[in-house]
Backbone as XML, in Angstrom:
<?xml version="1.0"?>
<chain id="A" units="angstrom">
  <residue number="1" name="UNK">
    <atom name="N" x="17.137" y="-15.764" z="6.154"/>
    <atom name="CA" x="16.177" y="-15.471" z="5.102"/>
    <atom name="C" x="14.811" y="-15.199" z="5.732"/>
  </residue>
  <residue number="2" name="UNK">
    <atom name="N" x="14.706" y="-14.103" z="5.323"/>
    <atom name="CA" x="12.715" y="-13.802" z="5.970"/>
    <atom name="C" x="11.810" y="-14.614" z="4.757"/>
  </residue>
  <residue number="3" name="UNK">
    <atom name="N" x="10.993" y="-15.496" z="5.588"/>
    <atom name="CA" x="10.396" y="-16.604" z="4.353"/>
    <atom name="C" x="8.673" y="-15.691" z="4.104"/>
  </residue>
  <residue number="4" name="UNK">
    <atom name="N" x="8.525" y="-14.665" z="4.696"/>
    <atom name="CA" x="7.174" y="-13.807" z="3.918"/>
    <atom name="C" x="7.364" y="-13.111" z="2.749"/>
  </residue>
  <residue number="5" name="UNK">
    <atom name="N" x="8.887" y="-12.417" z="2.921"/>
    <atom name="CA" x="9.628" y="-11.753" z="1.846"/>
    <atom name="C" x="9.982" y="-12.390" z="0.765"/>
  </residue>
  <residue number="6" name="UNK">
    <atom name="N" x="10.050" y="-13.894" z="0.880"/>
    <atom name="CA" x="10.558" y="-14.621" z="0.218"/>
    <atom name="C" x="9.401" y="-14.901" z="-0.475"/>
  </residue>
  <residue number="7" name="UNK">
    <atom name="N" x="8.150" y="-15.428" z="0.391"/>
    <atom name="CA" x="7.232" y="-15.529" z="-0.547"/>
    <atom name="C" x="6.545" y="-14.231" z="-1.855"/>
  </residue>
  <residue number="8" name="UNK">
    <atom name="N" x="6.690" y="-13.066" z="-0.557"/>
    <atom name="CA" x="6.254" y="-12.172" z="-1.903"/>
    <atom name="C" x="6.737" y="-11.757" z="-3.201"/>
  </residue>
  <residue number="9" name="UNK">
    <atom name="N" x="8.308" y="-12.101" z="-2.941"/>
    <atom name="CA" x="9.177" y="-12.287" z="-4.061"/>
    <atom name="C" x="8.677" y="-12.739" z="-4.914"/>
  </residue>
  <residue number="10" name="UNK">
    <atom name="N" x="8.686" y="-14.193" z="-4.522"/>
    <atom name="CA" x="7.882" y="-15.543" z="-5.629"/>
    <atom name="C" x="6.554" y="-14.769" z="-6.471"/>
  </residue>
  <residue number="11" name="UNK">
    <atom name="N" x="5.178" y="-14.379" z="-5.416"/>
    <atom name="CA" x="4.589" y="-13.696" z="-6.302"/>
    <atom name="C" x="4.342" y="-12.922" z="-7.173"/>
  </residue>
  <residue number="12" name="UNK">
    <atom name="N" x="5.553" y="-11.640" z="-7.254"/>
    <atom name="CA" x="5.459" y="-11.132" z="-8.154"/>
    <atom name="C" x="6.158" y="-11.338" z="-9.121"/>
  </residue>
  <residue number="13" name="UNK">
    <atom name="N" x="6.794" y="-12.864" z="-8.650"/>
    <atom name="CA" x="7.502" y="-13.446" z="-10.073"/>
    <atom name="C" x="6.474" y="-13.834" z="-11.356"/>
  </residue>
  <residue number="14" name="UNK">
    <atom name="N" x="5.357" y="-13.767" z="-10.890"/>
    <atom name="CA" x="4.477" y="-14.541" z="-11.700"/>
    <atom name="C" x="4.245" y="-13.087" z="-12.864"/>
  </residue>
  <residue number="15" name="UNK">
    <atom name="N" x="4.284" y="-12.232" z="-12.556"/>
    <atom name="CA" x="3.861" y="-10.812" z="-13.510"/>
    <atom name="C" x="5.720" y="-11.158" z="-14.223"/>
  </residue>
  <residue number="16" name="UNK">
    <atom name="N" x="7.128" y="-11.106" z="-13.559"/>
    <atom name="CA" x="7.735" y="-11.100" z="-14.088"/>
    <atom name="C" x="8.003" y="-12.024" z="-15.216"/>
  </residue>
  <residue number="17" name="UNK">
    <atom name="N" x="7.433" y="-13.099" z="-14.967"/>
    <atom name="CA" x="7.465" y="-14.065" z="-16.049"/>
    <atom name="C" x="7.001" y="-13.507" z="-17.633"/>
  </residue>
  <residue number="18" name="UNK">
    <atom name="N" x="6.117" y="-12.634" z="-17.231"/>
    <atom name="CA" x="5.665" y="-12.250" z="-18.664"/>
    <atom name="C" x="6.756" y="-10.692" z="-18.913"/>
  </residue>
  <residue number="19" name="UNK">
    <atom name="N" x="6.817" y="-10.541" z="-18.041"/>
    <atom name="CA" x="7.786" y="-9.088" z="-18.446"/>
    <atom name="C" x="8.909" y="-9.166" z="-17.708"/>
  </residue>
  <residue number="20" name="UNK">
    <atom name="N" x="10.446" y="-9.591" z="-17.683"/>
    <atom name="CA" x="11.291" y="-9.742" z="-16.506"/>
    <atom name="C" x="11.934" y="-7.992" z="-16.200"/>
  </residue>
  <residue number="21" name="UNK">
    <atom name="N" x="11.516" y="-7.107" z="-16.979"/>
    <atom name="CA" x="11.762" y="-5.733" z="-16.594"/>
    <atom name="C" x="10.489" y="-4.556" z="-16.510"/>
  </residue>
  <residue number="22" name="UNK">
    <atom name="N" x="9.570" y="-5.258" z="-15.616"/>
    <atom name="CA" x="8.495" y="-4.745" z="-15.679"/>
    <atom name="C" x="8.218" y="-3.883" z="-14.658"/>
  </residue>
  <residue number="23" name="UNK">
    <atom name="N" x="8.069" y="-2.175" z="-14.610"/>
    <atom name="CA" x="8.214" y="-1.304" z="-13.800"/>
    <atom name="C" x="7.384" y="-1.281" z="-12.482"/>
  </residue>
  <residue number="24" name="UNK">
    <atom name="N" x="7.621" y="-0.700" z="-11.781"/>
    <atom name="CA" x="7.221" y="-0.747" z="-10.422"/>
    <atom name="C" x="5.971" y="-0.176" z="-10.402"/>
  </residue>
  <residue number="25" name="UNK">
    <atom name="N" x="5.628" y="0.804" z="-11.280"/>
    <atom name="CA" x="4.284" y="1.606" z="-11.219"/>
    <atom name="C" x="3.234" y="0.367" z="-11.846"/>
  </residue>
  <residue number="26" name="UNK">
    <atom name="N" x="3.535" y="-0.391" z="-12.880"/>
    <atom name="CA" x="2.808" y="-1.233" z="-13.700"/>
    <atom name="C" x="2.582" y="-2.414" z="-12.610"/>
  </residue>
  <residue number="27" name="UNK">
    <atom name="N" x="3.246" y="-2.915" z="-11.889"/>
    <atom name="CA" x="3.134" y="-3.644" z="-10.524"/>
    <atom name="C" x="1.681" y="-2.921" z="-9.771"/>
  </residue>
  <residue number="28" name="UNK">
    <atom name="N" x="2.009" y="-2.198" z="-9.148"/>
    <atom name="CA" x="1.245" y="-1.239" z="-8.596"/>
    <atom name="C" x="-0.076" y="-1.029" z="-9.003"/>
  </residue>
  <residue number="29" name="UNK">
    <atom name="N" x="0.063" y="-0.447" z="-10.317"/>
    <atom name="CA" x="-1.308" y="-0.260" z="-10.784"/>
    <atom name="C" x="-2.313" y="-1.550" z="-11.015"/>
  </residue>
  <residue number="30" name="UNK">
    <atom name="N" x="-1.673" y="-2.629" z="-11.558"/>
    <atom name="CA" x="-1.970" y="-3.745" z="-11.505"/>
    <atom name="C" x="-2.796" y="-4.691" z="-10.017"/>
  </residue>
  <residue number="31" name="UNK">
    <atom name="N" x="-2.242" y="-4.564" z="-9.268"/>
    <atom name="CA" x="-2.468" y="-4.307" z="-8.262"/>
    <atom name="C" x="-3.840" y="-3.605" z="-7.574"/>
  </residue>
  <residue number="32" name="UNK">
    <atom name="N" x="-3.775" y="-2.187" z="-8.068"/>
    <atom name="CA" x="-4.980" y="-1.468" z="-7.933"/>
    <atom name="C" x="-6.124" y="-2.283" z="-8.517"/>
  </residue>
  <residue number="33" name="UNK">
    <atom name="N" x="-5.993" y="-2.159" z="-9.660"/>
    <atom name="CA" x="-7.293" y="-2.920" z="-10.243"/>
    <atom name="C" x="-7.413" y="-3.400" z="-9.703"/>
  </residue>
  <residue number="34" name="UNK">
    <atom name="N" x="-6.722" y="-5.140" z="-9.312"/>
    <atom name="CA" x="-7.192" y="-5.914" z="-9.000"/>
    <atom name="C" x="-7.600" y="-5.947" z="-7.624"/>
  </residue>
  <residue number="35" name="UNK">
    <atom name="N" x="-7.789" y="-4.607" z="-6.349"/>
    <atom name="CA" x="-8.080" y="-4.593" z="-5.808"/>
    <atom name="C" x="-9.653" y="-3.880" z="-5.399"/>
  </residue>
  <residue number="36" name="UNK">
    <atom name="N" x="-9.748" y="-3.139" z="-6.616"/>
    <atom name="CA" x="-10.818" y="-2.242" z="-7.520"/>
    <atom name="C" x="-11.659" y="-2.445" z="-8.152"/>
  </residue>
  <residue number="37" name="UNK">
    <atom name="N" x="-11.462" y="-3.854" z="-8.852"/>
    <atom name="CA" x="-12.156" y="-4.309" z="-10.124"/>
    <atom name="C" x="-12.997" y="-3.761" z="-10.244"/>
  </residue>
  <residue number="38" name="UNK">
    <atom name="N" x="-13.480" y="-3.190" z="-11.677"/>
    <atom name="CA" x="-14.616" y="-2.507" z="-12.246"/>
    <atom name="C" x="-14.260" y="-0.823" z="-11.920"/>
  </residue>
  <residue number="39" name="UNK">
    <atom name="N" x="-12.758" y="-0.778" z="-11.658"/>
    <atom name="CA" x="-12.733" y="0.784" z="-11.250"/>
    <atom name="C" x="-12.640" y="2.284" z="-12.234"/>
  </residue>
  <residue number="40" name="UNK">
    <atom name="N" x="-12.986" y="2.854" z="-11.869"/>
    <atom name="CA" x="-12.564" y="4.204" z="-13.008"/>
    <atom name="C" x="-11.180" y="4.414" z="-13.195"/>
  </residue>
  <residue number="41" name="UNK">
    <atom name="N" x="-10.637" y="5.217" z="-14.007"/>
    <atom name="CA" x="-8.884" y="5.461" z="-14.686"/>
    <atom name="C" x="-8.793" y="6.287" z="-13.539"/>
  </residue>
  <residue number="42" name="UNK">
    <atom name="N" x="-9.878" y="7.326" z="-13.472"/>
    <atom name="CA" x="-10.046" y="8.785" z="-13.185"/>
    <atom name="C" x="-9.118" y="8.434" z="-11.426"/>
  </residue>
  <residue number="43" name="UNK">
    <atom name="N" x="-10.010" y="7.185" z="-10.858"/>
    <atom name="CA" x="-9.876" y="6.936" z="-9.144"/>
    <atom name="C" x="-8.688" y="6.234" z="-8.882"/>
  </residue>
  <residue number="44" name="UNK">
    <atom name="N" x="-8.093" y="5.533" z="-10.261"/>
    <atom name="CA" x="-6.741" y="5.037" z="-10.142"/>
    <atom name="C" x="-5.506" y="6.116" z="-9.801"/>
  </residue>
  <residue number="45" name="UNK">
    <atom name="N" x="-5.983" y="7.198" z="-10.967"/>
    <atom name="CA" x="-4.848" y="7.962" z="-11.109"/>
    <atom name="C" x="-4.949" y="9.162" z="-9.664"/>
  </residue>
  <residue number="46" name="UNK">
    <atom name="N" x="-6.318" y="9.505" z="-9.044"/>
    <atom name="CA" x="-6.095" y="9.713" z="-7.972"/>
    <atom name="C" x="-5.004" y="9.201" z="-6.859"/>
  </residue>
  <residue number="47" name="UNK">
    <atom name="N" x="-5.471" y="8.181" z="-6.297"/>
    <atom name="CA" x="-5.113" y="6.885" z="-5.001"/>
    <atom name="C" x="-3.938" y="6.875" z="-5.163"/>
  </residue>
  <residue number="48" name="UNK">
    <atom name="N" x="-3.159" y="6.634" z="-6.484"/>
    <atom name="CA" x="-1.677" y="6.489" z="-7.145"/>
    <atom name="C" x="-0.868" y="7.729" z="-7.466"/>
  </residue>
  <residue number="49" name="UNK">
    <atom name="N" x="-1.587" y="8.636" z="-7.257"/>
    <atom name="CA" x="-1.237" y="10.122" z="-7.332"/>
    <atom name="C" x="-0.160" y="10.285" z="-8.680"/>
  </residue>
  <residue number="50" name="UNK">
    <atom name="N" x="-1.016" y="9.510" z="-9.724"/>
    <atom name="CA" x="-0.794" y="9.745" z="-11.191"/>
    <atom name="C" x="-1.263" y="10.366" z="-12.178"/>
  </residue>
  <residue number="51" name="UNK">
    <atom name="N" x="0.159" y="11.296" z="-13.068"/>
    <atom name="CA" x="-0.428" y="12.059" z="-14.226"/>
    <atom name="C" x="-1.816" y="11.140" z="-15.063"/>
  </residue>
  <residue number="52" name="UNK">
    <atom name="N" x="-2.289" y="11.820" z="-15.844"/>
    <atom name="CA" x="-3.102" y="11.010" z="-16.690"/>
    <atom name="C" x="-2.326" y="10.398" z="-17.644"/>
  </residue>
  <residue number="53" name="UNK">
    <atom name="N" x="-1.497" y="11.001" z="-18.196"/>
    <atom name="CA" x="-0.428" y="10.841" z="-18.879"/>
    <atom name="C" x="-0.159" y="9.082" z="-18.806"/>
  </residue>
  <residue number="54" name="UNK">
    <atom name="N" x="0.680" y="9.090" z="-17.659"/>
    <atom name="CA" x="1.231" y="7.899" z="-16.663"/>
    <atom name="C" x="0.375" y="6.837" z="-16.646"/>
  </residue>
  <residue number="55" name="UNK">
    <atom name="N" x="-0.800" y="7.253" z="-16.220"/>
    <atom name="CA" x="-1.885" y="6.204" z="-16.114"/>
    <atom name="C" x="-2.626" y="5.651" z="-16.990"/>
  </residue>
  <residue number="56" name="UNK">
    <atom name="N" x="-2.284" y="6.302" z="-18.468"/>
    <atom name="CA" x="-3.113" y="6.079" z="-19.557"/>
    <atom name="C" x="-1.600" y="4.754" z="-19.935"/>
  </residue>
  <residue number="57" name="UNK">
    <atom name="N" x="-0.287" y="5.188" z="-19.885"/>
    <atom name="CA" x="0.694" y="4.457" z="-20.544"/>
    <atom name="C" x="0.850" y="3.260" z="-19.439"/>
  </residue>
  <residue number="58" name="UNK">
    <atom name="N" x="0.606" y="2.672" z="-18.460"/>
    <atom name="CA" x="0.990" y="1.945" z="-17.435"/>
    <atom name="C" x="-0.527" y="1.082" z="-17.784"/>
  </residue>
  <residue number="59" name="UNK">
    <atom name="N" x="-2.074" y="1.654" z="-18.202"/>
    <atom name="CA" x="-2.778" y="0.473" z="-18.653"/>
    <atom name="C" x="-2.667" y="0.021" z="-19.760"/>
  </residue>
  <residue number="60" name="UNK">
    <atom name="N" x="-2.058" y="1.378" z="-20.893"/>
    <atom name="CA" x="-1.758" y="0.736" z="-22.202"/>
    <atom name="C" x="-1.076" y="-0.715" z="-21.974"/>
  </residue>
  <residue number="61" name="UNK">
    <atom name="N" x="0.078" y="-0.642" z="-21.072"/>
    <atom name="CA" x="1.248" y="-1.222" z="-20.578"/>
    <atom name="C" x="0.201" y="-3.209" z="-19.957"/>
  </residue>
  <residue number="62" name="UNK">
    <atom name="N" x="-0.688" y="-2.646" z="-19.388"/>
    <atom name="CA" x="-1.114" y="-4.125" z="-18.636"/>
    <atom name="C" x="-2.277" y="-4.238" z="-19.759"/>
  </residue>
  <residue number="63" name="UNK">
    <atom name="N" x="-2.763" y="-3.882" z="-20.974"/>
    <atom name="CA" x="-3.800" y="-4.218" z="-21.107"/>
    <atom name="C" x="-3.448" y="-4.878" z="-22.565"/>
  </residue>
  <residue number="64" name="UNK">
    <atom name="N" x="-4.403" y="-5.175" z="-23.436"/>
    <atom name="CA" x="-3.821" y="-6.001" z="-24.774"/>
    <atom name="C" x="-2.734" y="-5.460" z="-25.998"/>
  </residue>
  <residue number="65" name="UNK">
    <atom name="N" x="-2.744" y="-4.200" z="-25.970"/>
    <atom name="CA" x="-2.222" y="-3.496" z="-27.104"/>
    <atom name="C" x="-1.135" y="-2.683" z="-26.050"/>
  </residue>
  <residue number="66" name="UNK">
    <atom name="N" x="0.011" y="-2.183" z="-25.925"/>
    <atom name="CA" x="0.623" y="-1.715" z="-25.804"/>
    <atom name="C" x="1.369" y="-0.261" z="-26.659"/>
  </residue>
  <residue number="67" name="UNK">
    <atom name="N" x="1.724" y="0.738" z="-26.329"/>
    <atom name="CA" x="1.989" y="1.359" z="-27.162"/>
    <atom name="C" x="2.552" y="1.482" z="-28.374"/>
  </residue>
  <residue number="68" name="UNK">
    <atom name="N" x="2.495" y="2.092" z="-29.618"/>
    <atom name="CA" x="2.772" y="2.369" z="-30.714"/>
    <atom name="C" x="2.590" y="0.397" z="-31.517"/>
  </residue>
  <residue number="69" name="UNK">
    <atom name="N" x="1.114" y="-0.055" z="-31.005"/>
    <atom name="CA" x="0.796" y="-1.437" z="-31.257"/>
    <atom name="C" x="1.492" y="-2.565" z="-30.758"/>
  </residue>
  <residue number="70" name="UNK">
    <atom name="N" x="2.162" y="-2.388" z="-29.829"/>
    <atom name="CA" x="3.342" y="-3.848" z="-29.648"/>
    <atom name="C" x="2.171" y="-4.147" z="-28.341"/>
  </residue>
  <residue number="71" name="UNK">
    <atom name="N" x="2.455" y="-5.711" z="-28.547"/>
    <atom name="CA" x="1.737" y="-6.119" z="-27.599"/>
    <atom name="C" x="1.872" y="-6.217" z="-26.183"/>
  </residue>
  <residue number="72" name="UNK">
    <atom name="N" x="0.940" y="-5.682" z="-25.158"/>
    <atom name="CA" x="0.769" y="-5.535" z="-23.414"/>
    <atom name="C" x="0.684" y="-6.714" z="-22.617"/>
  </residue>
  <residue number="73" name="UNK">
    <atom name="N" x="0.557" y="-6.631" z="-21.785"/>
    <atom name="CA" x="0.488" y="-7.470" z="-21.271"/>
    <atom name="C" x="-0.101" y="-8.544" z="-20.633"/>
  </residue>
  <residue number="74" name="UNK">
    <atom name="N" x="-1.562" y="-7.972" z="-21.301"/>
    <atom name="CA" x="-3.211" y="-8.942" z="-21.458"/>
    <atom name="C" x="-3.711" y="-9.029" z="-19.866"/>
  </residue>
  <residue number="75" name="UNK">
    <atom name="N" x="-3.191" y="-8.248" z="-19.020"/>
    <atom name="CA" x="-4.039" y="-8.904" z="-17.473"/>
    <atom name="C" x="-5.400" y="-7.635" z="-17.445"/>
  </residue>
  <residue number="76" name="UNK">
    <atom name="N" x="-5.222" y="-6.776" z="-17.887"/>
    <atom name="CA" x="-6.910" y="-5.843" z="-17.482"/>
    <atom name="C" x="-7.307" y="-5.508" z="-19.121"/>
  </residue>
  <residue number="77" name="UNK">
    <atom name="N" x="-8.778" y="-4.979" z="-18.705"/>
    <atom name="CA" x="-9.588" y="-4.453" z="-19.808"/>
    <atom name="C" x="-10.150" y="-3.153" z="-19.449"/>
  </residue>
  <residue number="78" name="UNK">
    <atom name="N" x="-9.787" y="-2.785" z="-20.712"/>
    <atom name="CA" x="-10.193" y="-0.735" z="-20.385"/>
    <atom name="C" x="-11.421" y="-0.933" z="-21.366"/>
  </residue>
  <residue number="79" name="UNK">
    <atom name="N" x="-12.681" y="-0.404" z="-20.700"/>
    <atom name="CA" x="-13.573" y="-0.028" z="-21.438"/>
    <atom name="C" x="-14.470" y="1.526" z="-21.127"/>
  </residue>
  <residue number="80" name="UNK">
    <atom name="N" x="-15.606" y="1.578" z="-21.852"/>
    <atom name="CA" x="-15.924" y="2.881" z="-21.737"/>
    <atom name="C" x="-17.135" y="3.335" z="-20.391"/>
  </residue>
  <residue number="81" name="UNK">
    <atom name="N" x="-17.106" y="3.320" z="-19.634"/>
    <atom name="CA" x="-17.971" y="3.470" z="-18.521"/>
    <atom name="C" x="-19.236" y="3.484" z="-19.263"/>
  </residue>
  <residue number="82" name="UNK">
    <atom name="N" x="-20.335" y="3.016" z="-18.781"/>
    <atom name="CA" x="-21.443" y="3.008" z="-19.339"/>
    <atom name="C" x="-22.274" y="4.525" z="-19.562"/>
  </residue>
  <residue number="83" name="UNK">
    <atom name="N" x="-22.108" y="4.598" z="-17.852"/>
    <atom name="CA" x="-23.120" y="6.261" z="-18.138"/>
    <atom name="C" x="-22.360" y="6.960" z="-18.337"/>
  </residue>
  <residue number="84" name="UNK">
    <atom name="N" x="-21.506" y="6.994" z="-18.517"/>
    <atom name="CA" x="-20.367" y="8.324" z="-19.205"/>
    <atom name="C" x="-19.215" y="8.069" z="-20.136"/>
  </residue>
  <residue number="85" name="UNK">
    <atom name="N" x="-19.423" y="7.538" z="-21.239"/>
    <atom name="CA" x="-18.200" y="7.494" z="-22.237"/>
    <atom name="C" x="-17.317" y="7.708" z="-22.169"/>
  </residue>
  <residue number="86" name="UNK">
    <atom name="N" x="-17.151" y="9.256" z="-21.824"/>
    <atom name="CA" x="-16.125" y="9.812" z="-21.768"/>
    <atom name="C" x="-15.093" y="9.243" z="-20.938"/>
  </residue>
  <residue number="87" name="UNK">
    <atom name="N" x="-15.235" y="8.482" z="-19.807"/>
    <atom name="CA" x="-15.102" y="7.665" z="-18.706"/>
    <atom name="C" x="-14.329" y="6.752" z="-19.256"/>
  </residue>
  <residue number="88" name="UNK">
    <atom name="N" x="-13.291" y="6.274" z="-18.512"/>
    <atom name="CA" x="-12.804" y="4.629" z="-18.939"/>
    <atom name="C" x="-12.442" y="4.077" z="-17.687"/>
  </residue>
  <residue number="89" name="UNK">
    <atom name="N" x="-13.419" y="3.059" z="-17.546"/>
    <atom name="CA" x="-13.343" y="1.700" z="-16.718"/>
    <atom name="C" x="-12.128" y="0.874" z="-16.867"/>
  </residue>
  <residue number="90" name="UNK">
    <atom name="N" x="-11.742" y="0.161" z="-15.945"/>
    <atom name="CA" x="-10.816" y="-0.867" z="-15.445"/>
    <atom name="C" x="-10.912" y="-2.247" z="-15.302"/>
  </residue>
  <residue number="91" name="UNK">
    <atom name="N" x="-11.017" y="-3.635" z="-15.501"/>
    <atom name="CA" x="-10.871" y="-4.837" z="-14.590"/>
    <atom name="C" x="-10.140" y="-5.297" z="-15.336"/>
  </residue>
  <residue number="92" name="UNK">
    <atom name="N" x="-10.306" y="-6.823" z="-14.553"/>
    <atom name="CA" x="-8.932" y="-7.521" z="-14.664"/>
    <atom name="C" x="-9.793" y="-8.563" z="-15.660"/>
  </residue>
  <residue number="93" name="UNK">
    <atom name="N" x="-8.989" y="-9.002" z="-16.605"/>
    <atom name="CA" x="-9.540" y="-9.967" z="-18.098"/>
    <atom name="C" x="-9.185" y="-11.134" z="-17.366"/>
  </residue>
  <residue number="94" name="UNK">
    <atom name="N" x="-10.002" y="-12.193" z="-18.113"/>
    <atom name="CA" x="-9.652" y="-13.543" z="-17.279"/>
    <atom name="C" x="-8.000" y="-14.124" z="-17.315"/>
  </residue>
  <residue number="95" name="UNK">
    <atom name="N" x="-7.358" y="-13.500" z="-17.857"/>
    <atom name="CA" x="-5.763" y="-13.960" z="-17.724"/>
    <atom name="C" x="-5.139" y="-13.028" z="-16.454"/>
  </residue>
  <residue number="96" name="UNK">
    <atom name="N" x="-5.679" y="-11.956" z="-16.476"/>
    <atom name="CA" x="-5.228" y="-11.285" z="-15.159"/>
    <atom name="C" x="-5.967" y="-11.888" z="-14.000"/>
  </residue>
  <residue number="97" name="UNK">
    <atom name="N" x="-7.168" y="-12.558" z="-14.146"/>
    <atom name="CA" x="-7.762" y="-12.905" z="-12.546"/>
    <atom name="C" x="-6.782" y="-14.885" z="-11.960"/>
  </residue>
  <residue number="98" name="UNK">
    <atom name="N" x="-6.145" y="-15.230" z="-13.949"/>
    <atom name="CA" x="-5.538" y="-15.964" z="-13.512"/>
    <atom name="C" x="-4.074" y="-15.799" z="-12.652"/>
  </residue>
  <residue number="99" name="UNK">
    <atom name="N" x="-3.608" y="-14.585" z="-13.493"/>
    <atom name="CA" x="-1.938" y="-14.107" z="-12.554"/>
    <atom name="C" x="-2.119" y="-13.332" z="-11.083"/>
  </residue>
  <residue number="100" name="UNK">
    <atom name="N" x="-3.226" y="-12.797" z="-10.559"/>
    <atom name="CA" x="-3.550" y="-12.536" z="-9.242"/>
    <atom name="C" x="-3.553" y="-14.048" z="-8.357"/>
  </residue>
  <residue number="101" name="UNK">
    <atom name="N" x="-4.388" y="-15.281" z="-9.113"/>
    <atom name="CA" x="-4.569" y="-15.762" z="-8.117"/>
    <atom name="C" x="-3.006" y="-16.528" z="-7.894"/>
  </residue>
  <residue number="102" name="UNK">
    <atom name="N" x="-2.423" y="-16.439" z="-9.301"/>
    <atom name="CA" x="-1.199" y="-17.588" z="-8.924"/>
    <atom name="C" x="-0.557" y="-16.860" z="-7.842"/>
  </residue>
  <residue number="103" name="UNK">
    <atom name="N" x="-0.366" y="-15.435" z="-7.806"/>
    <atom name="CA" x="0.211" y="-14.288" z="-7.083"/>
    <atom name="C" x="-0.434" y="-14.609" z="-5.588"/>
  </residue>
  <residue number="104" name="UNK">
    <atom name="N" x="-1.567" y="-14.632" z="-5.127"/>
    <atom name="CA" x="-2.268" y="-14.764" z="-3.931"/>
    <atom name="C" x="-1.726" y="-16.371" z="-3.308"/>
  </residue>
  <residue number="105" name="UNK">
    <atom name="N" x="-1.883" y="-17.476" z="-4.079"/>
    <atom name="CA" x="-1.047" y="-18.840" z="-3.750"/>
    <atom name="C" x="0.114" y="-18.531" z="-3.092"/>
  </residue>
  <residue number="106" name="UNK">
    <atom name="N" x="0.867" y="-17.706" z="-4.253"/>
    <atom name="CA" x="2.463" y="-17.974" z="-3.810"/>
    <atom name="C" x="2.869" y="-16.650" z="-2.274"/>
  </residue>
  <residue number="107" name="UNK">
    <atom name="N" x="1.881" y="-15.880" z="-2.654"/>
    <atom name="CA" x="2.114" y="-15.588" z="-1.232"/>
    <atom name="C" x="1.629" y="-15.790" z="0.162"/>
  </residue>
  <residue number="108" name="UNK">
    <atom name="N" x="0.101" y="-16.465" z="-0.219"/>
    <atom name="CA" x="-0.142" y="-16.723" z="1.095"/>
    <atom name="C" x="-0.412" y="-18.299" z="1.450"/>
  </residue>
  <residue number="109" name="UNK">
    <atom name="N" x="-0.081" y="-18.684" z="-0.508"/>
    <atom name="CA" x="-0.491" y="-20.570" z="0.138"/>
    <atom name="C" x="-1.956" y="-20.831" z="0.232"/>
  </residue>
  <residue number="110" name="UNK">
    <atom name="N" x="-3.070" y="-20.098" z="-0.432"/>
    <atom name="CA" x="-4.276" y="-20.723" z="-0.645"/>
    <atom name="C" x="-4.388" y="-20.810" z="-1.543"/>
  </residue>
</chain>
């Protein structure tokens, strides 16, 4: 058994807990943010080399409301960039800065 693999397993058990079929891009993007915080959609969907499309349904996906109203998965907050409306900002809501850190524990043990 490789016990790093093992740990990273564990961590992203902590996102599976709330979703046990939760896609690999929504991992990912999740991820981004929280490596981003405070980031634009626009620089996500760059880096991730995602439609807008994709990237609009994958934060629907992590953020409170989920599509056609069913509920997401509460770890980020989309808001409207300040100097540009048109714009939509990224971070992680305090339930997502809680599932990063359980995620950061279980993989590295701090």
């Amino acid at each position: 058994t490789d016990a790093s693999a093992l740990r990273l397993l564990s961590a992203l058990d902590a996102i599976r807990e709330l979703d046990r079929e939760v896609p690999g891009q929504v991992l990912v993007a999740f991820l981004y943010v929280a490596s981003h915080n405070n980031c634009h959609k626009m620089a996500m969907e760059y880096d991730l080399d995602m439609s807008s499309a994709s990237a609009s349904r994958v934060c629907d996906h992590l953020s409170e409301f989920h599509r056609l109203g069913k509920p997401g998965l509460g770890l980020i907050i989309k808001y409207e960039d300040p100097s540009n409306r048109r714009k939509v900002m990224l971070k992680l809501s305090p339930f997502g800065e809680s599932i990063l850190h359980k995620m950061k524990t279980q993989a590295y043990g701090n």
